[in-house]
C-alpha positions as CSV (number, residue, x, y, z in Angstrom):
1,X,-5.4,-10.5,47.2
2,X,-5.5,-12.3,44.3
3,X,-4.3,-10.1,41.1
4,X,-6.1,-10.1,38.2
5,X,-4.8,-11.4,35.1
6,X,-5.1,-8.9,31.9
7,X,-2.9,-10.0,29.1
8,X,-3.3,-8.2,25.1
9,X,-1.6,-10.5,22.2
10,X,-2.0,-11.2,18.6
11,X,-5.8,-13.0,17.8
12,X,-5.4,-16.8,17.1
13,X,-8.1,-18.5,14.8
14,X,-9.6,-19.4,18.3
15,X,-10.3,-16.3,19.4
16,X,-12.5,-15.3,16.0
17,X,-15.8,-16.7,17.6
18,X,-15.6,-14.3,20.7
19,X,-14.3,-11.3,18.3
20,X,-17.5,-11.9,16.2
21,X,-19.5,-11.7,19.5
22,X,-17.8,-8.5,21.3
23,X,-18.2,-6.5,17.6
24,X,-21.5,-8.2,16.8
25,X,-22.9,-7.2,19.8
26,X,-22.5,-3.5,19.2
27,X,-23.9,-3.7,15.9
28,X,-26.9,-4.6,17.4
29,X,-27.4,-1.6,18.8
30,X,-26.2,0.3,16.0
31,X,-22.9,1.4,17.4
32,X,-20.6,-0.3,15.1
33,X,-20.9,-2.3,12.3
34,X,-21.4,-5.9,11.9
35,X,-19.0,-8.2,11.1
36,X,-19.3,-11.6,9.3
37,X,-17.1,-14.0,10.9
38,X,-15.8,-15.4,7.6
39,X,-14.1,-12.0,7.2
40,X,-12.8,-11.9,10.9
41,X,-11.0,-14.8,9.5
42,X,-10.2,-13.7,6.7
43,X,-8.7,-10.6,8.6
44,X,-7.2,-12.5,11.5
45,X,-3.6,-11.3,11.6
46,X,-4.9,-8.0,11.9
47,X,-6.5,-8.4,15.4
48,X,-5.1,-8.0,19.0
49,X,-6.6,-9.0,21.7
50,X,-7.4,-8.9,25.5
51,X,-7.7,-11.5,27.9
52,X,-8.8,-11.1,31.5
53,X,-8.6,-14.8,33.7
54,X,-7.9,-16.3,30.1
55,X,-11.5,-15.0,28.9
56,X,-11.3,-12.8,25.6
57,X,-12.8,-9.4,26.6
58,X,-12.1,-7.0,24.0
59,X,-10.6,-6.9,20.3
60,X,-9.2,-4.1,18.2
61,X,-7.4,-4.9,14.3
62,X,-4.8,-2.6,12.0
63,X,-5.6,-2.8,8.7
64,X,-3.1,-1.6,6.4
65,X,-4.7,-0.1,3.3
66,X,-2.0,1.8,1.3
67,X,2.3,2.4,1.4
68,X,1.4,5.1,3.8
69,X,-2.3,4.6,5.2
70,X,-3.8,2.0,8.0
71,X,-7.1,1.8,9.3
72,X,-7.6,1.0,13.4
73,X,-11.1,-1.2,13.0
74,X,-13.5,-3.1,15.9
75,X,-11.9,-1.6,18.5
76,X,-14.5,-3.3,21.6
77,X,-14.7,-4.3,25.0
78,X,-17.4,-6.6,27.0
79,X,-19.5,-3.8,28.4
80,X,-18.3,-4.7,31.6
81,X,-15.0,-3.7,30.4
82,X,-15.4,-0.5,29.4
83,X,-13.9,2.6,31.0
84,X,-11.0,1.1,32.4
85,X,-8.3,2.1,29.9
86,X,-8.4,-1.6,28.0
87,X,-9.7,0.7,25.1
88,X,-7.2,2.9,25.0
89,X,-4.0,0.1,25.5
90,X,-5.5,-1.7,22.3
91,X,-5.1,1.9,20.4
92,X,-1.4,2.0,21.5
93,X,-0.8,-1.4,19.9
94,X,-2.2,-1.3,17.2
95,X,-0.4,2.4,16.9
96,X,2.6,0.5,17.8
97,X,2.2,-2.1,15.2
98,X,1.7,0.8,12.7
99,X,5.2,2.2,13.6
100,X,6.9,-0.8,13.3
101,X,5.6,-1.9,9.8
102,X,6.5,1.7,8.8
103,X,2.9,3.3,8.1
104,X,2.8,7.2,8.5
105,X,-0.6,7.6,8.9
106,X,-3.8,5.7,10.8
107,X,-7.2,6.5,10.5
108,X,-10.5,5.6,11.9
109,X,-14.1,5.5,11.5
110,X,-16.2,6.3,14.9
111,X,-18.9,7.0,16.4
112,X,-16.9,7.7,19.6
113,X,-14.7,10.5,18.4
114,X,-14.1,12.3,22.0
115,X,-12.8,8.9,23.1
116,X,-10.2,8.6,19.5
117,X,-9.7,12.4,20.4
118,X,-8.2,11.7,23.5
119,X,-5.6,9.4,21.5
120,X,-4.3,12.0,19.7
121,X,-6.4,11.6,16.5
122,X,-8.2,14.7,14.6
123,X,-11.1,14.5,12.9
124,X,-11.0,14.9,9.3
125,X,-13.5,15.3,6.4
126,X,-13.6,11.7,5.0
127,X,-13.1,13.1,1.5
128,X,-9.4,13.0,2.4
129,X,-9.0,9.8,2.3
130,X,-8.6,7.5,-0.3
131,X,-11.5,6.0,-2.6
132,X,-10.2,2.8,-2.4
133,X,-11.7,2.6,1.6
134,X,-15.8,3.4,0.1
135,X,-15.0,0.0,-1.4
136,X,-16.4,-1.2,1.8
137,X,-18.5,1.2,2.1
138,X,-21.1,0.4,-0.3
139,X,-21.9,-3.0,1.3
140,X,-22.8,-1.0,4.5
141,X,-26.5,-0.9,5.3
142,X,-25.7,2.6,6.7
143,X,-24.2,4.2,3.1
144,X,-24.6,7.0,1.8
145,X,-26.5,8.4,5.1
146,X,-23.0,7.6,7.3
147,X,-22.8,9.0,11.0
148,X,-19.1,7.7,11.2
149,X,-16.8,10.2,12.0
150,X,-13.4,10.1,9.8
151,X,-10.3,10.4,12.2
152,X,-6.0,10.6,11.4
153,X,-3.4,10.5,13.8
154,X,-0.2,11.1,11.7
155,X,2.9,8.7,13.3
């Protein structure tokens, strides 16, 4: 039988077209929010991602915000990926990735909490966090009538 090949690295500049699609895709339905491929770029070393049979099939990025503070952003799968635990491995990288560049605390904004809950993140109001993440905020075509749901998982 032949086995599957599912590998998760670091994005390359190669892989931003197929980010932009995966995210984009859900913001077309109005699950997540919509991402210009100049900033995927711009944001590039923040993005893992997963390969099955060298086809990019989900993306997740770690954004680090403040000394102690990083955000876990466009965490997605192909939909044909979903529910097999790719989800969840991106999580513990970027998690990973948090630990090793010494950040205490990620967050998250969803509109899947149960599945964050499950990773060992608690919801919190979003006034706890700091102003400086409404900065992008205010370009959203959502603000002020958000439905994201703030989550921490303390390292």
């Amino acid at each position: 039988m032949h086995h599957e090949e599912i590998k998760l690295r670091k994005a390359t500049v190669h892989d931003v077209p197929a980010i932009a699609d995966i995210v984009n895709c859900y913001a077309q339905q109005g699950t997540m929010l919509p991402r210009p491929i100049s900033r995927i770029y711009d944001n590039v070393r923040d993005y893992h991602v997963i390969e099955h049979n060298s086809e990019i099939i989900g993306c997740g990025a770690l954004h680090v915000m403040w000394a102690d503070l990083a955000e876990i952003r466009a965490v997605a799968l192909r939909e044909e990926y979903t529910g097999k635990g790719y989800g969840r491995l991106l999580v513990e990288v970027l998690m990973e990735e948090a630990k090793d560049i010494e950040i205490q605390k990620v967050f998250v904004l969803t509109y899947r909490p149960e599945f964050f809950e499950k990773l060992k993140f608690t919801v919190i109001q979003k006034t706890e966090l700091p102003h400086k993440i409404w900065s992008e905020c205010v370009n959203c075509i959502n603000f002020p009538d958000c439905s994201e749901v703030a989550m921490l998982r303390i390292i």
